[in-house]
C-alpha positions as CSV (number, residue, x, y, z in Angstrom):
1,X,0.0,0.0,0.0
2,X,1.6,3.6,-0.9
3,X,2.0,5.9,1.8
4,X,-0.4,8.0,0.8
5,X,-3.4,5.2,1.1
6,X,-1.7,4.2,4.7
7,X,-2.1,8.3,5.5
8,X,-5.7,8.5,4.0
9,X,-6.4,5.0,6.4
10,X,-4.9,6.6,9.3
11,X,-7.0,9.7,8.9
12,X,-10.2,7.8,8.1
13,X,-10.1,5.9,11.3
14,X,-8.9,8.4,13.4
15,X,-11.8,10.7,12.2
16,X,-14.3,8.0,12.4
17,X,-13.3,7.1,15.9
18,X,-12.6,10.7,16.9
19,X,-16.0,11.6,15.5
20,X,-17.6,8.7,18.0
21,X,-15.7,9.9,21.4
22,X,-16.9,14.0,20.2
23,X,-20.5,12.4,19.8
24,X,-20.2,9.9,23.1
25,X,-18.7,13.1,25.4
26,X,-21.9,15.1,23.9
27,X,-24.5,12.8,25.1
28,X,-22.9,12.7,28.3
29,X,-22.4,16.6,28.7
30,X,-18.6,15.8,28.9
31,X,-16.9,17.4,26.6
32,X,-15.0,19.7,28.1
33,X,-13.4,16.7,30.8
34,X,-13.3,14.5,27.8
35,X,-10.9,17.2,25.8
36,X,-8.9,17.8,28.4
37,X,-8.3,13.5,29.0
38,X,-7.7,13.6,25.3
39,X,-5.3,16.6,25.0
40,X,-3.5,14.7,28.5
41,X,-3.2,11.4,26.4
42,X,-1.9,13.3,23.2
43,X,1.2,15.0,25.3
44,X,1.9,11.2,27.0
45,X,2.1,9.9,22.8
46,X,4.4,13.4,22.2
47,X,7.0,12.6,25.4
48,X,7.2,9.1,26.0
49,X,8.8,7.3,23.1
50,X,7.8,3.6,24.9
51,X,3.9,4.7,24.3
52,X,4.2,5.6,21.2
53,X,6.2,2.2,20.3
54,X,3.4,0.4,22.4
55,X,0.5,2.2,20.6
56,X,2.5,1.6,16.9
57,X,4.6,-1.7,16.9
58,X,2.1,-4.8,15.5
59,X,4.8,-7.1,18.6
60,X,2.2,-6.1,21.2
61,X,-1.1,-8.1,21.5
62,X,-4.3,-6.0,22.3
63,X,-4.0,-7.2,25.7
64,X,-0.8,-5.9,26.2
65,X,-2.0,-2.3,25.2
66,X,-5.2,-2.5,27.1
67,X,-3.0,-3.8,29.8
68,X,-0.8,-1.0,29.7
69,X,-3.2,1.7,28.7
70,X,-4.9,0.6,31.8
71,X,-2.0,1.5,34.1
72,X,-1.1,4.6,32.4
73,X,-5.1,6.2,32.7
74,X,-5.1,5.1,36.3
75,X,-2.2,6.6,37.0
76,X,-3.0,10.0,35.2
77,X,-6.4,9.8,36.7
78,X,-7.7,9.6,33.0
79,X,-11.8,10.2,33.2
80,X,-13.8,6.6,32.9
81,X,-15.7,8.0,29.2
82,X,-11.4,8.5,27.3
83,X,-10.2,5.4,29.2
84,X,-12.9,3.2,28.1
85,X,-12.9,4.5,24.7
86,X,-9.0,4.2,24.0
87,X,-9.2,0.9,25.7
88,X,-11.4,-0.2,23.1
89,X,-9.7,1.6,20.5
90,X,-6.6,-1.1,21.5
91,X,-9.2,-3.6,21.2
92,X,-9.9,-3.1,17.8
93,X,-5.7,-3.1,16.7
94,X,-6.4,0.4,16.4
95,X,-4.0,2.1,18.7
96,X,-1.8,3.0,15.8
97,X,-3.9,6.1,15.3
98,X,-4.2,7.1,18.8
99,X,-2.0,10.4,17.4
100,X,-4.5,10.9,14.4
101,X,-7.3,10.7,16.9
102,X,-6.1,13.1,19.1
103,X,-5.6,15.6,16.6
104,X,-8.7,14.7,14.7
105,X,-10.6,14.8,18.3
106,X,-8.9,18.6,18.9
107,X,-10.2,20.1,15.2
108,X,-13.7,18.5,16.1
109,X,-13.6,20.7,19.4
110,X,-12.0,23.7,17.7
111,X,-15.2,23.5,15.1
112,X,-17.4,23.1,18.0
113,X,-16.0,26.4,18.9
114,X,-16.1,28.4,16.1
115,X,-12.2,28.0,16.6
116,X,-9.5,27.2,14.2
117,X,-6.7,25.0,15.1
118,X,-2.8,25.8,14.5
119,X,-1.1,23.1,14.9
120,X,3.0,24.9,15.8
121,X,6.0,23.0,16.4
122,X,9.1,24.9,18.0
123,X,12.6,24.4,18.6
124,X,12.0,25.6,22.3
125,X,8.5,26.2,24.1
126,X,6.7,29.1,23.2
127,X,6.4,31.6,25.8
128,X,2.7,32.8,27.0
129,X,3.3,35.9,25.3
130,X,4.6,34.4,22.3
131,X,1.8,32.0,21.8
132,X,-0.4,35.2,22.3
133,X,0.9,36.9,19.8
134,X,1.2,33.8,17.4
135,X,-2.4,33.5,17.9
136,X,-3.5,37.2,17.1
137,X,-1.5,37.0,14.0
138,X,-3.3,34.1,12.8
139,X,-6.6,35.4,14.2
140,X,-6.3,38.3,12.0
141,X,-5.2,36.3,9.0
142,X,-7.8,33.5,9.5
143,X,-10.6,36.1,10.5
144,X,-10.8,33.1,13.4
145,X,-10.5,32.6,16.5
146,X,-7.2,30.5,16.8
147,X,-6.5,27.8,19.6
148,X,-3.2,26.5,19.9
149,X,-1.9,22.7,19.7
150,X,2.2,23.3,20.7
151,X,4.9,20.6,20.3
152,X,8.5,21.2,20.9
153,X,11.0,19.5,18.6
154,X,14.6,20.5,18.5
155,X,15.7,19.3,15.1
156,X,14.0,22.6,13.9
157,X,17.2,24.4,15.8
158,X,15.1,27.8,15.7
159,X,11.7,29.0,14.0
160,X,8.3,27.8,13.8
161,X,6.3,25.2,11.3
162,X,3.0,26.3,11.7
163,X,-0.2,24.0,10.3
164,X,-3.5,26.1,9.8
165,X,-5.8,24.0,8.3
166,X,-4.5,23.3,4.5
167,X,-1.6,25.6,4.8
168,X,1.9,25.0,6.0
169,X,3.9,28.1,7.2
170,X,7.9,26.6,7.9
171,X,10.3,29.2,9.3
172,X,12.6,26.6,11.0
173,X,16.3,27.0,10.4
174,X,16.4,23.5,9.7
175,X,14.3,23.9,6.1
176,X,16.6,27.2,5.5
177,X,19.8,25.4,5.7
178,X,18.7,22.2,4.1
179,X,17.5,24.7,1.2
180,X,20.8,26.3,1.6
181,X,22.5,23.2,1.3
182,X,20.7,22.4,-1.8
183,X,20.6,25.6,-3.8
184,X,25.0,25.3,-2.9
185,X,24.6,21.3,-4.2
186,X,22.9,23.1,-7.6
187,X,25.5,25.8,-8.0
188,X,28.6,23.2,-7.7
């Protein structure tokens, strides 16, 4: 299967089951608890590198996952409703898109809002009044209200990347030397 058909599989069951959790915290008048267990769960997947090998590599059995997704909600005092549903998310061999989910989960809330999520990734964290003034800028270029989904990753050295919806913003010195490095490759 090309990558692109494993992408567009990822995405359709991580919007199908991030649609069900959005429509199960509804009914129960939970989605503000249930947003906050999910946004918890997506920060475990982006800083522990054993969770996101458990929730990816096909060498753990669904009881394993349950097993350890168990543990880890307990201990993070996970709500019963995102527990339960990524526990049967594991069931299904579907823990692979736990990621997708999460992000598919926070656009669902963002819509609920009116918002519009920017996903940013940063060489350091983004200070309060940076990721202030990060969101006014986009507010005014979106004519939206912007809520902020932050990961750190120091392989950018410096700058932003910066997901709006369809668009793709990358300042990060990373791309500018690795353009660099090509435009010198072209010239030699």
């Amino acid at each position: 299967m090309p990558v692109t058909d494993a992408q567009s599989f990822t995405s359709g069951v991580a919007l199908r089951y991030a649609s069900a959790l959005f429509e199960l915290a509804k009914d129960e008048n939970a989605l503000d608890a249930v947003e906050s267990d999910v946004e918890a769960f997506g920060k475990m997947l982006d800083e522990s590198e054993d969770l996101r090998r458990l929730a990816v590599s096909p060498l753990y059995s669904k009881s394993d996952q349950v097993e350890a997704l168990d543990a880890i909600f307990a201990k993070a005092e996970t709500g019963k409703l995102t527990a339960n549903f990524f526990k049967v998310v594991a069931e299904n061999r579907r823990l692979f898109a736990a990621r997708d989910i999460v992000r598919a989960f926070q656009s669902l809330m963002s819509a609920h809002r009116g918002e519009m999520l920017a996903e940013v990734t940063s060489a350091e964290p983004l200070s309060e009044d940076n990721e202030t003034r990060l969101r006014e800028i986009l507010a005014g270029e979106t004519g939206r209200a912007i809520k902020l989904s932050t990961k750190v990753d120091p392989s950018l050295i410096g700058g932003l990347v910066v997901k709006v919806g369809s668009r793709m913003i990358d300042t990060s010195l990373r791309t500018r030397l690795n353009s660099l490095k090509t435009a010198m490759k072209e010239v030699g």
